[in-house]
C-alpha positions in Angstrom: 112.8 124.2 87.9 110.0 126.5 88.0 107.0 126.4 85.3 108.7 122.6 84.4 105.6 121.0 86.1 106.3 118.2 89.0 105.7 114.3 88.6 104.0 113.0 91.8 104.0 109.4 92.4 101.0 108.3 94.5 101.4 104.5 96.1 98.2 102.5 95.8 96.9 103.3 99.5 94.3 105.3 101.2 95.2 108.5 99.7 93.8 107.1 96.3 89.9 108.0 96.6 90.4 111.4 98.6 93.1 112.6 95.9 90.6 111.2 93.2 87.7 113.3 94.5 89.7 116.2 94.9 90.8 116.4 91.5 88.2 114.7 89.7 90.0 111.8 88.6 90.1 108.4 88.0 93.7 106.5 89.6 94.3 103.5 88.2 97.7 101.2 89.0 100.6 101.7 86.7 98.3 104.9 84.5 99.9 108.4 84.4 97.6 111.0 83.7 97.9 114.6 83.3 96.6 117.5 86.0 97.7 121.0 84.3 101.1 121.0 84.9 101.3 117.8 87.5 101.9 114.4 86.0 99.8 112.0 88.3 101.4 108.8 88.5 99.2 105.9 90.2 101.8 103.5 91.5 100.4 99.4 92.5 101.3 97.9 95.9 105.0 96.5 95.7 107.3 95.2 98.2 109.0 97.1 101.1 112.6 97.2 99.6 111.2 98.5 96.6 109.4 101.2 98.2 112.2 102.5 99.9 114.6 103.1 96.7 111.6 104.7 95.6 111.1 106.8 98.4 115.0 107.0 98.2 114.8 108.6 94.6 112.4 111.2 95.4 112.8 115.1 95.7 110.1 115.5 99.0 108.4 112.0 100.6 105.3 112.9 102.1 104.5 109.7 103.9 102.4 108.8 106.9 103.1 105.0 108.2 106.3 104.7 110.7 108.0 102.8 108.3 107.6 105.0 105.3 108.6 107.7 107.7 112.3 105.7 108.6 112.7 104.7 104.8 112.6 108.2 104.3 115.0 109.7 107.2 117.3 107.4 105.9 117.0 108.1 102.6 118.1 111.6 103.7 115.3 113.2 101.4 112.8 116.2 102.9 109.6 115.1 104.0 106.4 115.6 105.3 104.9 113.0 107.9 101.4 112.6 107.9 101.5 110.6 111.2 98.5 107.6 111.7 96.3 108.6 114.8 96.7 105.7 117.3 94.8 104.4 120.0 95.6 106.3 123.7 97.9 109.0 121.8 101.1 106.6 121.2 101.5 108.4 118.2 102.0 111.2 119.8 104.5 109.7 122.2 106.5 108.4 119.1 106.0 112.1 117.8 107.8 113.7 120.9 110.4 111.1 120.8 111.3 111.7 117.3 111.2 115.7 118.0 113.1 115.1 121.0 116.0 113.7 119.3 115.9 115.7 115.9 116.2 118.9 118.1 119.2 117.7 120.3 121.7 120.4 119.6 119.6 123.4 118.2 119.4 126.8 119.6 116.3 126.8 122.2 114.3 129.3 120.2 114.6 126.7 117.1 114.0 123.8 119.0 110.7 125.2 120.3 109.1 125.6 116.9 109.4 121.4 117.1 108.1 120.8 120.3 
């Protein structure tokens, strides 16, 4: 609810220096730390079927590797895809495809804002 803070889990990963920098901290595996109102949990590495109930059990996944991305449409939870830039623009071929087939069905003008 609103003013209740939010609890963001943050997998071991890439993310970990940038989100440090930005908020002047210091992640460290299996530490939760404080931000204001945001509880920053630092999460280790773990396996994939773990991941996914994890991803499973949250309220928005922001992910970015196609796996992560799957675990997550298949979870059925809302989620942001921060997609990996690939050599020759695959990525963006994957992108289309996936846009393709989540707009099958939608009114034209809705299914624009996709493609």
């Amino acid at each position: 609810a609103y003013g209740q803070g939010a609890h963001l889990l943050v997998p071991q990963g890439r993310i970990w220096p940038q989100l440090s920098a930005c908020l002047n901290i210091q992640l460290e595996a299996g530490r939760t730390q404080a931000h204001g109102p945001l509880q920053i949990e630092a999460l280790p590495f773990t396996d994939q079927d773990t991941f996914a109930d994890l991803v499973a059990g949250v309220d928005l996944a922001c992910v970015r590797g196609e796996d992560s991305f799957v675990m997550a449409l298949m979870a059925g939870v809302p989620l942001l895809w921060h997609i990996y830039n690939q050599e020759d623009g695959a990525h963006l071929a994957k992108l289309d495809a996936f846009c393709q087939d989540y707009t099958k069905g939608m009114r034209p003008a809705l299914a624009r804002v996709f493609t």
